[in-house]
C-alpha positions in Angstrom: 0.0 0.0 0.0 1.2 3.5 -0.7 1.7 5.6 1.9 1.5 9.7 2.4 4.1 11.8 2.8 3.0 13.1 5.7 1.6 12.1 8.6 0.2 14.8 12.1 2.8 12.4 13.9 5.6 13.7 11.9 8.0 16.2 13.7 8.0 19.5 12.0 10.5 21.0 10.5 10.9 23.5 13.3 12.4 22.8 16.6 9.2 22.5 18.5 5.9 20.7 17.8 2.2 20.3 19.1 3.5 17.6 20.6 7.2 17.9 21.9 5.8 20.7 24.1 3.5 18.1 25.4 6.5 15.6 25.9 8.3 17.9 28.1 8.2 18.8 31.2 6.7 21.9 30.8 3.0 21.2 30.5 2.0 24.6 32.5 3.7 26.5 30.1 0.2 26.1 28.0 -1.8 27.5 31.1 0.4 30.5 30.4 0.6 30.8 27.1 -3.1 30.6 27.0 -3.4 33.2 30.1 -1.2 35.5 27.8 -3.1 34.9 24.8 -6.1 36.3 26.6 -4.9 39.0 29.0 -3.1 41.0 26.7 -5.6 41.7 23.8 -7.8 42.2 26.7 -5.8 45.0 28.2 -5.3 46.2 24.7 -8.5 47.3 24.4 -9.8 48.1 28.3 -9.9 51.4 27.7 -13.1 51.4 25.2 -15.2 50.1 28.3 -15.5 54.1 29.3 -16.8 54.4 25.2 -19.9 55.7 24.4 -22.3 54.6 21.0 -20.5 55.9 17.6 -24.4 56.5 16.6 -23.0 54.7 13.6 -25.8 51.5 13.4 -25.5 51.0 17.6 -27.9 53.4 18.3 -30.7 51.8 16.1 -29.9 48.3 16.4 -29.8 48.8 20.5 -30.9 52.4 21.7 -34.2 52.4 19.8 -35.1 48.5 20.4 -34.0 48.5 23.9 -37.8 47.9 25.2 -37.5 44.8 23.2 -33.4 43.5 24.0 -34.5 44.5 27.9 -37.2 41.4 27.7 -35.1 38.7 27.9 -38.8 37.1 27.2 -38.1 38.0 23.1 -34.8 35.9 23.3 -36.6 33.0 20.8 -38.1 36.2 18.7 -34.7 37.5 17.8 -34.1 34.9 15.7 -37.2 35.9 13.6 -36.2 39.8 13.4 -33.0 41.1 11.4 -29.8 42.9 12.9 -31.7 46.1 13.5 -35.1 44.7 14.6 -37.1 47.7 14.8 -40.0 46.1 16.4 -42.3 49.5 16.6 -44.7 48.6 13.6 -44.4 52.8 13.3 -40.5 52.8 11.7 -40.9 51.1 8.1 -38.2 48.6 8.6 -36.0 47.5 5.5 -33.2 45.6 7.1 -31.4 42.9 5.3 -28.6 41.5 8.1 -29.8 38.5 10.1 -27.5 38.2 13.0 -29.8 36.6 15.7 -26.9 35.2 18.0 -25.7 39.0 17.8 -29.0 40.4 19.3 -29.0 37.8 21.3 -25.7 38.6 22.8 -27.3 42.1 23.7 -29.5 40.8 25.8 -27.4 39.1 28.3 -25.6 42.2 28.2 -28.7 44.1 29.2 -29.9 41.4 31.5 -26.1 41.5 33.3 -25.7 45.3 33.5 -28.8 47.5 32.7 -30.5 49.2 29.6 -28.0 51.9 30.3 -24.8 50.6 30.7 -22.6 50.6 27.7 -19.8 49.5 29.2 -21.1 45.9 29.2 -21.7 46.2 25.3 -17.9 46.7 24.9 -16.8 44.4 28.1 -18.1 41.4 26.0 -16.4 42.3 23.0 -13.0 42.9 24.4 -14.0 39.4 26.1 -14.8 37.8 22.9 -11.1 39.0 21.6 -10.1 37.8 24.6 -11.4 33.9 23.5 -10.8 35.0 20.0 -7.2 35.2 20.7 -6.8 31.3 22.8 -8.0 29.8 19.7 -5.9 31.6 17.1 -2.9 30.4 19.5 -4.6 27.1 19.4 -4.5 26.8 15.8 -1.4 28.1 15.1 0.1 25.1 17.3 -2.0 22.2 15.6 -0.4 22.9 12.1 3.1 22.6 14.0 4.3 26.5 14.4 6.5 26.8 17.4 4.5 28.0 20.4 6.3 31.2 21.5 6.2 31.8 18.1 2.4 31.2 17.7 1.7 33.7 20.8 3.5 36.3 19.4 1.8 36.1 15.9 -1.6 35.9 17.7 -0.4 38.8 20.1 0.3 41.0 16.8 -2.4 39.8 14.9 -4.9 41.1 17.4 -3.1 44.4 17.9 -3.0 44.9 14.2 -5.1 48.5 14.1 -6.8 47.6 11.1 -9.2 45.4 13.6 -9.8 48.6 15.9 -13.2 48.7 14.3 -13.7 45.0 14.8 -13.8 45.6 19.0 -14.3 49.1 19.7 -17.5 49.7 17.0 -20.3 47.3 19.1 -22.6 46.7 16.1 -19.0 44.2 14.9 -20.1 41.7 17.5 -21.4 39.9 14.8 -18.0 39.4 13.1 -16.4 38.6 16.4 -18.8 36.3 17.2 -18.6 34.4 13.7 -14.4 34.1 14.1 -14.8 32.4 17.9 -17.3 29.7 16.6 -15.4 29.8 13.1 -11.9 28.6 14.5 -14.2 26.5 17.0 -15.5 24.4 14.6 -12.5 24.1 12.3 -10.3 22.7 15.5 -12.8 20.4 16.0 -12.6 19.3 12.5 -9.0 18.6 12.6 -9.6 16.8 15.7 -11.8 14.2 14.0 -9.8 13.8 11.2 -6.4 13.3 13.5 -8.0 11.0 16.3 -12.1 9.7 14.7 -13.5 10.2 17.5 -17.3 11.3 16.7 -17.4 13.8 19.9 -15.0 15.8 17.8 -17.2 15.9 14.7 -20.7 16.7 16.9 -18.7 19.5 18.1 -17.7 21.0 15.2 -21.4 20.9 13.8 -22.5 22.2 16.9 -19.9 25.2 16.4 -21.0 25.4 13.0 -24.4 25.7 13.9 -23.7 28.3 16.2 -21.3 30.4 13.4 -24.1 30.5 10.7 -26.6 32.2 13.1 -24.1 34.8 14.0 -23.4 35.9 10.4 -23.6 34.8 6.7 -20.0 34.3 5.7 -20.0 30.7 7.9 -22.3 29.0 5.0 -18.8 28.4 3.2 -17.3 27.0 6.1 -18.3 23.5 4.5 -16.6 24.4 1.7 -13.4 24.9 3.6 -13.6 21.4 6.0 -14.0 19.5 2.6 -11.3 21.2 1.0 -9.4 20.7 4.1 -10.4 17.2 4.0 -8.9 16.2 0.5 -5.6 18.1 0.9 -4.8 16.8 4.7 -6.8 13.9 4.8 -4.3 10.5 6.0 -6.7 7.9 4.5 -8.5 8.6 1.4 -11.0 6.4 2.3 -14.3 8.0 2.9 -15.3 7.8 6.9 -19.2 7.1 6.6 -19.4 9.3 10.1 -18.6 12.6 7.3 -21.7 12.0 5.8 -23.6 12.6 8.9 -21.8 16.1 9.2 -22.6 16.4 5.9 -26.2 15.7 6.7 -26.2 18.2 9.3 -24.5 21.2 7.5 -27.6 20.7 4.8 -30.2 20.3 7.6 -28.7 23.4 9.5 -28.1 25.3 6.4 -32.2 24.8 5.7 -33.4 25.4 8.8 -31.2 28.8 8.8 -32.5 29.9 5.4 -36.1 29.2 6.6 -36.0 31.2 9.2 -33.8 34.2 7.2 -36.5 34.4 5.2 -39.2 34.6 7.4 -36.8 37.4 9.3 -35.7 39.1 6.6 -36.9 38.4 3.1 -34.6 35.4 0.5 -31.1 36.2 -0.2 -31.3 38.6 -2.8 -34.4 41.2 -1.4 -32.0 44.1 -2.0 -32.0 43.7 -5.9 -28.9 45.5 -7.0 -27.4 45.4 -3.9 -26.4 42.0 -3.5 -25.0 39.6 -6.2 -22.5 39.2 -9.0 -22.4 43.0 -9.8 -21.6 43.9 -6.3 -18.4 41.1 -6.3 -17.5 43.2 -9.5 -17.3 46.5 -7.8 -16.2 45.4 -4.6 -12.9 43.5 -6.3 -10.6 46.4 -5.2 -11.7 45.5 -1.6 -8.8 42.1 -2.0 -6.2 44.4 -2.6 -6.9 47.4 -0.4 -7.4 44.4 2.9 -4.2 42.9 2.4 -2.3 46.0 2.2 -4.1 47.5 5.4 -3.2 44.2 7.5 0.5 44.3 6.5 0.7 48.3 6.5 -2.0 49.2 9.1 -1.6 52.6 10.0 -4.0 55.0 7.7 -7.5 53.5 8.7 -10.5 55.3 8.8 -13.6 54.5 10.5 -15.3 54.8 7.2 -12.8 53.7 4.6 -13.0 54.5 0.5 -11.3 52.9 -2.1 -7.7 54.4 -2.7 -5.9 53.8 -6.2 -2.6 54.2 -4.0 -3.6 51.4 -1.7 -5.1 49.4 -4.6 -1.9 49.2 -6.6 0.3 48.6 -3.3 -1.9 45.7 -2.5 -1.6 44.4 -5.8 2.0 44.1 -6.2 1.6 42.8 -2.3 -0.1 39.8 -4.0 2.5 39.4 -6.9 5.0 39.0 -4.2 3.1 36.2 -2.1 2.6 34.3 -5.9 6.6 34.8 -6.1 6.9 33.8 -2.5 4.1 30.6 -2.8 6.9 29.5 -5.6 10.3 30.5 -4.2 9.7 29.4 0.0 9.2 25.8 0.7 9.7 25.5 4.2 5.8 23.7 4.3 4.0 22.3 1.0 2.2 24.3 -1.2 -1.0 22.6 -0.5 -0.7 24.4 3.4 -0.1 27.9 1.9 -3.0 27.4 -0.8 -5.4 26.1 2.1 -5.1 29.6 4.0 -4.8 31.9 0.1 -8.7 30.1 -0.5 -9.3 30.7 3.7 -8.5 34.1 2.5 -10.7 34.0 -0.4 -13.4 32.2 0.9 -14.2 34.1 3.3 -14.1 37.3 2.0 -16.7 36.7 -0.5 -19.6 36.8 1.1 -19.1 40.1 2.6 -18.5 41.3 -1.1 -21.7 40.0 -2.7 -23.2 43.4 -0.9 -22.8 46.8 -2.0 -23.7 50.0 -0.1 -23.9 53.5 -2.3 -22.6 55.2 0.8 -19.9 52.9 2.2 -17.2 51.2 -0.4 -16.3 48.8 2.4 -15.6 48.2 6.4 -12.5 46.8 8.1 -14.6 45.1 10.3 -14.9 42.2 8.0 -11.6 41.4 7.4 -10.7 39.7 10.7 -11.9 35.9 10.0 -10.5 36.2 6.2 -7.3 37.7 7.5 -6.8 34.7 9.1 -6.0 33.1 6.4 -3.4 35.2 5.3 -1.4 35.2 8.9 -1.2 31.4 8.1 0.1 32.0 4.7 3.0 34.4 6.2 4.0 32.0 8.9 4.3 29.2 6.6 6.6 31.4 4.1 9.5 32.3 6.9 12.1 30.3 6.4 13.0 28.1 9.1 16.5 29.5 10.0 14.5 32.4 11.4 13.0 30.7 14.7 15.7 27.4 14.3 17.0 26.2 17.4 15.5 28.4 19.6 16.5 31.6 18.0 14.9 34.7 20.4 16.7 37.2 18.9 14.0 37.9 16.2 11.4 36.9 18.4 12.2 40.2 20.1 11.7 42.2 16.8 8.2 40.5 16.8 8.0 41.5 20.2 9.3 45.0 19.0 6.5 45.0 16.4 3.9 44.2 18.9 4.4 46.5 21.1 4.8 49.4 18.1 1.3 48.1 16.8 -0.5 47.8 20.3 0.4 51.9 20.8 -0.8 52.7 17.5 -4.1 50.7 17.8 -4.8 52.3 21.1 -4.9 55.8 19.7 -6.8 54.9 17.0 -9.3 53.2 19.2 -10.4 56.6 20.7 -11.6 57.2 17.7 -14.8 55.1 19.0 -15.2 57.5 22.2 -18.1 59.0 21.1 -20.5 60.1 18.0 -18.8 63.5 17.2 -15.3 62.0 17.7 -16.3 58.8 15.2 -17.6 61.2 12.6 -14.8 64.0 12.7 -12.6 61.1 12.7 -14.2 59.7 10.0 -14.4 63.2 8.0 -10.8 63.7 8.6 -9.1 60.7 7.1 -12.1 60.6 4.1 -13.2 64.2 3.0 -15.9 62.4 0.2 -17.9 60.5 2.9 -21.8 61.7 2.6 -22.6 59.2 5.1 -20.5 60.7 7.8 -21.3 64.5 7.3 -25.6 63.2 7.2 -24.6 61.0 10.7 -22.6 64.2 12.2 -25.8 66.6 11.0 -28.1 64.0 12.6 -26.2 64.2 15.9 -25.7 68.0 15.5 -29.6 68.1 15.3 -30.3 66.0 18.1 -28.5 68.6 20.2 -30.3 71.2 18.9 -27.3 72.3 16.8 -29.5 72.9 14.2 -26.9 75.7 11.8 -24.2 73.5 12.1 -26.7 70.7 11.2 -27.9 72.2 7.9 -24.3 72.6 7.1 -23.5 69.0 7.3 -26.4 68.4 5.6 -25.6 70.4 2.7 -22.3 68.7 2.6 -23.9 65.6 2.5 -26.2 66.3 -1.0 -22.9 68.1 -2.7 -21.0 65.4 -2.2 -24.2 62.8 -2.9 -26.7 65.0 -5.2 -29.2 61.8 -5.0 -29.1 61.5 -1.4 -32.9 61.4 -0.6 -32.3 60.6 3.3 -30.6 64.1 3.5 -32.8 66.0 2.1 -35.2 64.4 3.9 -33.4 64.9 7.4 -32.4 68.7 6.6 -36.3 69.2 5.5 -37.0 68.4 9.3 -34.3 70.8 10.1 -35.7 73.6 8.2 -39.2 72.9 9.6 -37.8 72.7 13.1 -36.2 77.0 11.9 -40.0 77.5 10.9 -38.7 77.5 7.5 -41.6 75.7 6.0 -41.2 76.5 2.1 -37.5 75.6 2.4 -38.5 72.5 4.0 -41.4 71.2 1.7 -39.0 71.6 -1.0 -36.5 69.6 0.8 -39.0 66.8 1.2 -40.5 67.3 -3.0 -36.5 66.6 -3.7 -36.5 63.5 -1.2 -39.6 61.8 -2.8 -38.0 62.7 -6.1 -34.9 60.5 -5.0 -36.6 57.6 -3.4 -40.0 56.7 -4.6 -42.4 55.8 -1.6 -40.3 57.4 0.6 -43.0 57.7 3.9 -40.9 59.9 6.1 -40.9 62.4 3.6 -44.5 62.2 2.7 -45.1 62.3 6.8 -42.7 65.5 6.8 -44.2 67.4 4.2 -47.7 66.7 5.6 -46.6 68.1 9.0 -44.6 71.4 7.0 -47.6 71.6 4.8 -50.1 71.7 8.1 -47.9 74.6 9.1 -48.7 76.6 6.6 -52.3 75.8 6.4 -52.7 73.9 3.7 -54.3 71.3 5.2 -55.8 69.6 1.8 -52.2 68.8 1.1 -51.1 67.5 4.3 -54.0 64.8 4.5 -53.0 63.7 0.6 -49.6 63.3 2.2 -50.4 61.4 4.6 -53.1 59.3 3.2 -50.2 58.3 0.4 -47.9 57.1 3.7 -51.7 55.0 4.7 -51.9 53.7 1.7 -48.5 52.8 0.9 -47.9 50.9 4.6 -51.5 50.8 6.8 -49.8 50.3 9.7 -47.7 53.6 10.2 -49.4 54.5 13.1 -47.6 58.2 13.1 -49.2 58.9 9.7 -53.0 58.3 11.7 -51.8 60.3 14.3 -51.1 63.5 12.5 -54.1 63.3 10.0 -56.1 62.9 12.9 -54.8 66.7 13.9 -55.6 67.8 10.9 -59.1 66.2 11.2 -59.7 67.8 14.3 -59.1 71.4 13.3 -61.1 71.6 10.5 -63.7 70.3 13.3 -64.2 67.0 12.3 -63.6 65.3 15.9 -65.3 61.6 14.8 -62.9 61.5 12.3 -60.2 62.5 14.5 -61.0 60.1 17.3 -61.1 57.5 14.7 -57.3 57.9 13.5 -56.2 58.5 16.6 -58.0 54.7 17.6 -55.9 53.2 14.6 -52.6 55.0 15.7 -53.2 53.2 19.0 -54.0 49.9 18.1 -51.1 50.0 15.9 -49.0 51.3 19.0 -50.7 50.8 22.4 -48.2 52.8 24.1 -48.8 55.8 21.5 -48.8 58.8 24.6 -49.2 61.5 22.1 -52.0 59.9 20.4 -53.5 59.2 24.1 -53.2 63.2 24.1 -54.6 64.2 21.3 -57.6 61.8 21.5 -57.9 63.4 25.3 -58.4 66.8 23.1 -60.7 65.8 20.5 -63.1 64.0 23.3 -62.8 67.2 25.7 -63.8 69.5 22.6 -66.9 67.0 21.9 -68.1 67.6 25.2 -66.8 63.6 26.7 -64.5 65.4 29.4 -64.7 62.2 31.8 -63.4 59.9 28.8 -61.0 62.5 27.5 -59.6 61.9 31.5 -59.6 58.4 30.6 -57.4 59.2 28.0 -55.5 61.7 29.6 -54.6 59.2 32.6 -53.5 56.5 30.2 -51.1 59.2 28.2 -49.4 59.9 31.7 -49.2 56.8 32.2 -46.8 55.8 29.8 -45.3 59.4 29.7 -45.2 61.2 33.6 -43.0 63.6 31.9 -45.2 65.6 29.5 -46.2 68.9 31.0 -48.6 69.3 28.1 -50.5 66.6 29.3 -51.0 67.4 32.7 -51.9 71.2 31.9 -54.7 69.7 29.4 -55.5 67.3 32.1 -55.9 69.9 34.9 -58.1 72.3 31.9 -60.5 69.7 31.5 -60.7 68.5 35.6 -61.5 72.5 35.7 -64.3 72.3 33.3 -65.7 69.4 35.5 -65.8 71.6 38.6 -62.6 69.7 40.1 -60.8 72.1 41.4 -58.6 69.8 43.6 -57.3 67.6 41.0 -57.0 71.0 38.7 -54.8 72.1 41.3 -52.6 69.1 41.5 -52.0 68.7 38.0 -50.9 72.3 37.8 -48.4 71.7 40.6 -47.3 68.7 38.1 -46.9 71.1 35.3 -44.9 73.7 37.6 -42.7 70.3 39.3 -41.7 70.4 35.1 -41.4 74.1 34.5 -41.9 76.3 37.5 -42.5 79.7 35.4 -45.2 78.0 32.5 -47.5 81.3 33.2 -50.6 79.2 32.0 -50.5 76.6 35.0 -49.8 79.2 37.0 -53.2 81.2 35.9 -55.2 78.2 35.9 -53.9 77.0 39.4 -54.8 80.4 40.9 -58.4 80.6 39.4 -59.2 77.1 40.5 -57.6 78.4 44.1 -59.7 81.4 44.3 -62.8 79.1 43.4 -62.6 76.7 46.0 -61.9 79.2 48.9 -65.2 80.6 47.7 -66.6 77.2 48.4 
């Protein structure tokens, strides 16, 4: 019978193997080269646990669904929502990411810390690293690199500052996820195949199982344990136990799909976004990632394509094709394994193109995996033979030099403005980070230095409905209500069916009276999604001043049965009820609004008006002692509180 070459019994051709550290007497220094391994990525990164939100996807995907991700009782409904889950029926939600183990992973952190602690959100990322880190080690030492080696390329490979984004930017906690149960279920697979023991191959489809739910990109990892398989594999006669992992991946695979779908739409619901054209575009990406991971020190929050960094990467790759030829210190088949890790891997995250974002660093850290392999396996022995420390200490060297540069960078993350100046500074072109910093700069009230942004955004983006849009609110917010209907005409120009806009121009058209054209507005956003319980809202304002209260009280009914904790519909149907003479249910209504809002003065004041016009004078007092508790100089409460004080001493 012939026999292989090589055999996982074989000493390496370094000085140290998997298993002559094992043979020694040295066994605890594992314990500390795992306890290394995950202390000092750990360390590396402490310092984002004082971080803030970027704003940049965190504050949707958690600050807005936080009623839901606090409810630990939704934990089997997040695999039946997408990334950003939006489960108020009143935002029209689009999403396309299904990363269930991710939203998951934000409830435990809720559950452990509170709905306000963001700390916890980075404190299990930094901890993910952490694990991240033991198994890259772990790896490195199965396919025979010498250990202190192998901890020093883990060591630099997580302090590489192209990964910054990966740990520091919370919404990533998909990708990190994905790597931990990745490398999980690939050591487990190279456990079967060294010792055939089944608990080895349930493991890694259990891992498996786990990596698909986290993110896409782990539907190839079959792809990879077969090809693993035929260019490893001792015995090339088929083990019937692979077709029950075989069996699995397909049942798993299904069972994923099936509930994607019913999450999030098939595979392709973005059209143009996702598919061949996209790979096409997104080509320069292979190019630009391996010259960031090798030279990582101009990295931007937001990145763009750079022809400088596109040709640099691509005479990078001519040199690894001259190097694949020229080093043979391990086969060929070893560094081609990692090249198609590498390529494997970064395809799915290239079938998807954004118009506002040519790519994030994020996504490179399973790939780039593959590519640390493929540089281990090209140094020449003589490097690390015979013990050899001296250029261990210029990795050490390196380490450290990369570990200072990443934490700078990582400050980046601090905060929202920081992200986006950040992000402005190193990429002057990027629409999406002026229209983020204008959104932030309005939130604060900023609202000049908002429509600046703004403007920045649409002359960099001429097309970019979502700005117009959001600097249309802007202008209506200045009482600039021409300015802003125009804003929101050039919006639903852009983006057909756009129903913030319509919503916006029906609220800027009710401020100028034209109240024919406001309910057209927002009948089109009833029509176009029945369930927008905002749009019933505001035509029922416009119902009920051109008098029609039953008409009013009847949107008002829909907008809360849409949202039952609707406080400013509560109001409003409070109004309409009081000004058809129902003052006791408008109180019903009134009660329920404070209720889920104690902190509306508006509320209490019409509250306290309509206990006046039922003669009680008490509870008219105490709600204008709420309204003053709020805002001790509002001169109204302060009127009706002294009439309804004069009227009972009369009494």
């Amino acid at each position: 019978m012939k026999k292989n070459n090589k055999k996982y019994n074989q000493k390496s051709k370094y000085t140290l193997t998997e298993n002559s550290l094992n043979n020694t007497n040295k066994r605890n220094w594992w314990f500390i080269y795992i306890i290394i391994a995950f202390v000092v990525p750990v360390l590396l990164y402490v310092q984002t646990i004082n971080f803030k939100f970027t704003n940049f996807d965190d504050d949707i995907i958690i600050s807005k669904n936080i009623s839901f991700l606090s409810d630990f009782k939704n934990a089997g409904k997040t695999f039946l929502t997408d990334a950003f889950i939006l489960t108020d029926t009143s935002f029209v939600n689009n999403g396309s990411f299904y990363r269930p183990m991710q939203t998951l992973s934000y409830m435990i952190d809720i559950q452990l810390s509170g709905v306000n602690a963001t700390w916890m959100f980075h404190l299990s990322n930094i901890l993910l690293l952490g694990l991240i880190s033991c198994m890259i080690f772990l790896l490195l030492v199965k396919f025979l690199i010498p250990p202190k080696l192998s901890l020093i390329s883990t060591l630099i490979f997580c302090a590489n500052p192209l990964f910054v984004s990966s740990i520091a930017w919370i919404p990533a906690r998909g990708d990190l996820q994905l790597t931990l149960f990745s490398l999980l279920s690939f050591l487990f697979f190279i456990e079967f195949m060294k010792n055939k023991k089944f608990i080895y191959l349930a493991l890694n489809c259990i891992a498996f199982a786990f990596a698909i739910f986290c993110k896409e990109t782990a539907i190839f990892l079959p792809f990879l344990f077969v090809l693993y398989y035929f260019l490893f594999s001792f015995d090339k006669r088929f083990d019937k136990k692979y077709l029950l992992a075989i069996l699995f991946y397909g049942i798993t695979g299904i069972f994923w799909f099936w509930l994607r779908s019913k999450a999030v739409g098939g595979i392709l619901n973005h059209n143009k976004s996702v598919g061949i054209m996209p790979i096409i575009i997104n080509l320069p990406t292979i190019p630009e990632s391996i010259i960031k991971f090798l030279l990582p020190f101009d990295n931007n929050p937001l990145p763009c394509f750079s022809d400088l960094k596109i040709i640099a990467g691509l005479i990078i790759i001519i040199t690894m094709v001259i190097v694949f030829f020229i080093i043979k210190e391990r086969t060929k088949k070893e560094k081609i394994f990692w090249i198609l890790w590498f390529l494997v891997l970064m395809l799915p995250p290239m079938l998807y193109k954004s118009r506002l974002i040519d790519y994030l660093d994020h996504r490179f850290f399973l790939p780039m995996i593959g590519i640390l392999l493929f540089l281990l396996f090209s140094i020449p022995k003589k490097w690390f033979y015979k013990g050899d420390i001296k250029r261990l200490w210029i990795l050490i060297v390196i380490f450290v030099f990369l570990s200072s540069f990443t934490i700078i960078k990582s400050r980046a993350y601090t905060d929202p403005i920081t992200f986006y100046n950040t992000s402005i500074d190193h990429n002057q072109n990027s629409a999406l980070a002026y229209f983020n910093r204008a959104n932030i700069q309005k939130d604060r009230n900023n609202l000049q230095e908002s429509i600046m942004d703004y403007n920045k955004a649409i002359s960099i983006l001429p097309y970019y409905a979502e700005a117009y849009n959001n600097r249309g609110e802007t202008k209506n917010t200045l009482k600039d209500y021409q300015g802003a209907i125009k804003d929101f005409d050039n919006a639903i120009a852009y983006r057909q069916n756009y129903l913030d806009a319509y919503n916006n121009r029906g609220v800027a058209r009710e401020n100028i009276g034209d109240n024919k054209g406001a309910i057209e507005d927002y009948n089109m956003v009833i029509a176009l999604r029945p369930n927008y319980a905002l749009a019933y809202n505001n035509r029922g304002e416009i119902k009920a001043n051109l008098n029609d209260l039953t008409g009013a009280i009847e949107d008002y009914n829909k907008a809360i049965a849409i949202k039952p904790k609707y406080s400013e519909a509560y109001n409003n149907k409070g109004i309409a009820m009081a000004s058809s003479g129902n003052l006791k249910e408008a109180i019903i209504n009134f009660n329920k609004a404070i209720e889920i809002n104690p902190n509306n003065l508006d509320i209490y004041f019409n509250r306290a008006y309509t206990r006046y016009n039922l003669k009680d004078l008490a509870g008219t007092i105490t709600d204008c002692e709420e309204v003053l508790k709020l805002n001790s100089n509002d001169q109204n409460a302060l009127n009706l509180k002294a009439k309804a004080q004069q009227e009972l001493q009369k009494k």
